[in-house]
N, C-alpha and C positions, 0 to 999 in steps of 0.2 A: 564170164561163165562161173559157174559155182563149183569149189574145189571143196572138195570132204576133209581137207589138213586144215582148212579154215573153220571151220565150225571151231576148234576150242573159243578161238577169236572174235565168232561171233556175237551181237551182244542183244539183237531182238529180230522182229520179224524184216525191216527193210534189209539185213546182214544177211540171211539166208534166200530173201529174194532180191535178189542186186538186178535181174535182166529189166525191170520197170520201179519206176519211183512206189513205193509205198505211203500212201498219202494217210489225212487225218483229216475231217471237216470240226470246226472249233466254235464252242460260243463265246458271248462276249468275257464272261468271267471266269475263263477256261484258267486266266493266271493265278485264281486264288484258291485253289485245288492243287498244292502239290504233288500229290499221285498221278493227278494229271498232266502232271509239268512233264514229273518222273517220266510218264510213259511214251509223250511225244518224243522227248528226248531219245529214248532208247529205243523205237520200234520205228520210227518215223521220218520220211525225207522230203514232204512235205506237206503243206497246209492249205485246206480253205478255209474263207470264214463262213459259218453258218448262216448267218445274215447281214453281218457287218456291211453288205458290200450291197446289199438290195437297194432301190432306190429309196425306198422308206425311211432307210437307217440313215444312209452318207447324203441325200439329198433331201431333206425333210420338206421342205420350201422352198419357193422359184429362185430367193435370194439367198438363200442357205446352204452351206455345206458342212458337213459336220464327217470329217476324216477322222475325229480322237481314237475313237475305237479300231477303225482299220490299222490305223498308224502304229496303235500298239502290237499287233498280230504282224505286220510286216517289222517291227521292230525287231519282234522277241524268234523273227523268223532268219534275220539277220544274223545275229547274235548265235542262232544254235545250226547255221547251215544248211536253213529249209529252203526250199522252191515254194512259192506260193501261186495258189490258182485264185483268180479273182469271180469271181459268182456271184450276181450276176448281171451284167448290164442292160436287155433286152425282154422285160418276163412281163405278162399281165397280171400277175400279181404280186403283193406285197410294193404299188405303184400306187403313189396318192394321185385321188381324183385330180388334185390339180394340175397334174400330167397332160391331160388330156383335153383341158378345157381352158375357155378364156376368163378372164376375171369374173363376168357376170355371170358365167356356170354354162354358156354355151359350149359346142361342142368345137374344140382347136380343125380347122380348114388342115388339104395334108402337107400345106408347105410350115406351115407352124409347126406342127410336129414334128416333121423333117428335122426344121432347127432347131426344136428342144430336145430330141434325142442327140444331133451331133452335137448342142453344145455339153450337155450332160456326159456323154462318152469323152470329149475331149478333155473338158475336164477333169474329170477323173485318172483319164489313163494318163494324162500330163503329170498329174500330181503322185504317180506311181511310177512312171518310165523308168525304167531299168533295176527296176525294183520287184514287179510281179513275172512269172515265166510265161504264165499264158489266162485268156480269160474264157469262160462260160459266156460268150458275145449274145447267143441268142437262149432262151430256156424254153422250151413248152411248148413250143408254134404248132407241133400236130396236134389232130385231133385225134381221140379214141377211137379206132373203126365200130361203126354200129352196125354195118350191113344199110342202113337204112337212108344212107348219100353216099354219094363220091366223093363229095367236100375232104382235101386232105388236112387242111391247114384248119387251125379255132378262129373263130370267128370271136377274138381279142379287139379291146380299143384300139390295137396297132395296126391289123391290118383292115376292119371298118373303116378307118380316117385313112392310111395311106396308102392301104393296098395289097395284096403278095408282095409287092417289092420291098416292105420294111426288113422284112431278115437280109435281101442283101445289101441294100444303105445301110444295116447297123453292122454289118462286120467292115464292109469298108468303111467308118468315119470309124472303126475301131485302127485298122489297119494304119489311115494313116496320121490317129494319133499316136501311135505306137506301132514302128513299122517291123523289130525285135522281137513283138510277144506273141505268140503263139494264139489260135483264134480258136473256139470248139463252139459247134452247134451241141446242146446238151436235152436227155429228154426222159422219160422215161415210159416202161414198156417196149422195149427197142428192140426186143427177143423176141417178142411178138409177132409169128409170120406177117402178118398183112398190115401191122404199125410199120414191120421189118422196110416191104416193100414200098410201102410210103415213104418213110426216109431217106429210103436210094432213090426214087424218083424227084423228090424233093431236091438231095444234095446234087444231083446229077445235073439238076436243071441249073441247079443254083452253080456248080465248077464249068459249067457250060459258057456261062456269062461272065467266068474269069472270079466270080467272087475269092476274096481270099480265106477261105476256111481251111485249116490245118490238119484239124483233128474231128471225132465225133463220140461222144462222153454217153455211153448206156449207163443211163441210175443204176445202180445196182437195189434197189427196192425191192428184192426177191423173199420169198420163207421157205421152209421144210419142203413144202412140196410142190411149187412153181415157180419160174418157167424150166420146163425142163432143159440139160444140158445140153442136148442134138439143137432146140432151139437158140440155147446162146451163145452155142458156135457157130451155127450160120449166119446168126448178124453177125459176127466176130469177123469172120470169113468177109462177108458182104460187104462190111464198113471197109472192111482194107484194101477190097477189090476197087475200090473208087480211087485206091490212093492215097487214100486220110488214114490216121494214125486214130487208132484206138484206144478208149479209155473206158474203163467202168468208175464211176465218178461218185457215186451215194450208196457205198455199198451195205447191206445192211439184210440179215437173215432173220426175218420172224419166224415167233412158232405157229404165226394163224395164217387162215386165208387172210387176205385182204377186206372179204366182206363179212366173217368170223370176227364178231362184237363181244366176245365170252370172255369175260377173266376167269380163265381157268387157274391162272396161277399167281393169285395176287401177295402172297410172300414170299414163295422159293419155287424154284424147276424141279421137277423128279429126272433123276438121273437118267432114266430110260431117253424124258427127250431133249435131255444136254448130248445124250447120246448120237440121237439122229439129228441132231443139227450139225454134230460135230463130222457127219459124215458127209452131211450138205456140204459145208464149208471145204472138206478134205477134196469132193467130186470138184467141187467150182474152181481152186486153187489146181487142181491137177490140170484144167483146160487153162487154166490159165495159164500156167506152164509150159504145157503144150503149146502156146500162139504167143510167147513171148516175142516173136519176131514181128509181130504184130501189134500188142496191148502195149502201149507206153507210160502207164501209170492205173493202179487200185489204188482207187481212195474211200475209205471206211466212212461211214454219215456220224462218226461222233466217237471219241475215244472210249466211251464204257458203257454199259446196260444203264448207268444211271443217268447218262446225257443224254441217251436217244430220242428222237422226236416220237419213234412211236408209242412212247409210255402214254403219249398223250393223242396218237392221231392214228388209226381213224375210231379209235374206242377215247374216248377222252378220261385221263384219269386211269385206264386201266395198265397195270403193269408188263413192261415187255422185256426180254431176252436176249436183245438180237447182235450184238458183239462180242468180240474174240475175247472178252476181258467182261468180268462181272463190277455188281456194283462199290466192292472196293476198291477195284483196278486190280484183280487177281487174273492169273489164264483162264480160260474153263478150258475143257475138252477140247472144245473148237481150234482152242491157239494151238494144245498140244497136238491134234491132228495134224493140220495145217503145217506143224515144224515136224512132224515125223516123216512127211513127205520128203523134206531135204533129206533129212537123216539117212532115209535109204539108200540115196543116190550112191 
């Protein structure tokens, strides 16, 4: 629990929030940025990799494995005491075609897929065993609700070739090649009432069949003014009423909508909406707070404004905002809200 004589002792944001891990998602060249080293060190208890771990990067080709990159991230993760989350085993994208097909470009039958995803997981999780704490097993499998099907699941190369059943063969060949690591279905929109409710139908059916899933990771991919908090306490609520341990996994506060294409602020923020972000962050940390007994880890999508993917997506090129930390690795508001909250206790 958090004691008010410990603040002098404090030394970043995981010290004042001790009841869940405080995470970091990293890119590959996070180690040649000192500030950034700096700041994982002092705020952080653990790490994913950004993409290190997609099939793209670590499995390039059918005969190929290319661990260097991970290895360093679980190295330097070692070395300063982190927990790492592995992300992601199970995604339709960032998966080369060759995944999916036979040499002459035909489409893989679902017992070949079967066994290029188990050998792929197994390899992997073998080559990390008691090294990672838990993995991102499946990424993405819902669909957006349109209103205009029932279809809950994307109709991905995964489940085309082998079916609904692929999310729960991928967490069990996760399971037992690593029967220690912790397993999370990850997604995002999860706040979403009726994404909400497709998830608990989804994971319900899926703990029905005994799969082994531990946890369930809401993206945190939210901005200033959606989804609201009454919505992302009740998946909060929902995911744990299943059992499973909660995680907001990508966290990350823009200043746009989602479908707001406008560089409004392509060299500096105006104070007013460092402002309301900083109260964004303040409301969403306070529910966080509130369900501690529930959330077992906040993990940030990138250590500062200048790593974030959305400088680059979905406005390409345009500038964004959206962490506790600007782009020299300074606080902004956001951080000091966010730690004034302790302060009060």
């Amino acid at each position: 629990m958090f004691c008010p004589w410990s603040m002098v002792q404090a030394q970043g944001l995981k010290d004042y929030y001790d009841d869940f891990l405080i995470g970091v998602a990293l890119g590959r060249n996070f180690a040649m940025d000192e500030q950034v080293v700096k700041l994982v060190k002092q705020h952080f208890n653990s790490v994913t990799p950004e993409n290190e771990m997609k099939w793209e990067v670590i499995h390039p080709k059918p005969d190929q494995y290319a661990f260097e990159k991970m290895d360093a991230l679980v190295e330097f993760a070692r070395q300063n005491n982190l927990k790492v989350i592995g992300h992601t085993l199970t995604w339709h994208s960032q998966t080369p075609r060759w995944v999916f097909e036979n040499q002459d470009g035909s489409p893989l039958n679902r017992e070949a897929l079967l066994a290029r995803m188990q050998e792929h997981i197994q390899t992997v999780l073998t080559h990390y065993k008691g090294k990672i704490w838990g993995y991102d097993v499946v990424n993405e499998a819902l669909v957006d609700p349109s209103g205009e099907s029932e279809e809950i699941l994307r109709d991905s190369p995964y489940r085309k070739i082998i079916g609904d059943d692929f999310i729960e063969h991928s967490f069990r060949f996760a399971r037992e090649a690593d029967p220690d690591a912790e397993l999370y279905y990850n997604d995002y929109n999860m706040a979403n009432p009726q994404k909400r409710d497709n998830a608990v139908k989804l994971l319900q059916g899926l703990l029905a069949k005994g799969t082994p899933i531990d946890g369930v990771g809401l993206q945190g991919h939210w901005n200033i003014y959606d989804p609201s908090i009454e919505d992302i306490e009740a998946a909060i609520i929902a995911y744990h009423n299943l059992g499973l341990k909660v995680m907001v996994t990508e966290l990350d506060v823009s200043l746009y909508k989602f479908d707001d294409h406008r560089n409004l602020y392509p060299e500096s923020v105006p104070d007013s909406m460092l402002a309301v972000q900083a109260e964004r962050y303040a409301a969403l940390f306070t529910l966080f707070q509130k369900h501690h007994d529930k959330i077992t880890r906040i993990t940030f999508w990138g250590p500062t404004d200048r790593y974030s993917w959305l400088n680059n997506f979905p406005a390409r090129g345009r500038a964004n905002y959206p962490m506790l930390f600007d782009r020299q690795g300074a606080p902004k508001p956001a951080y000091d809200a966010v730690i004034r909250l302790r302060e009060k206790e």
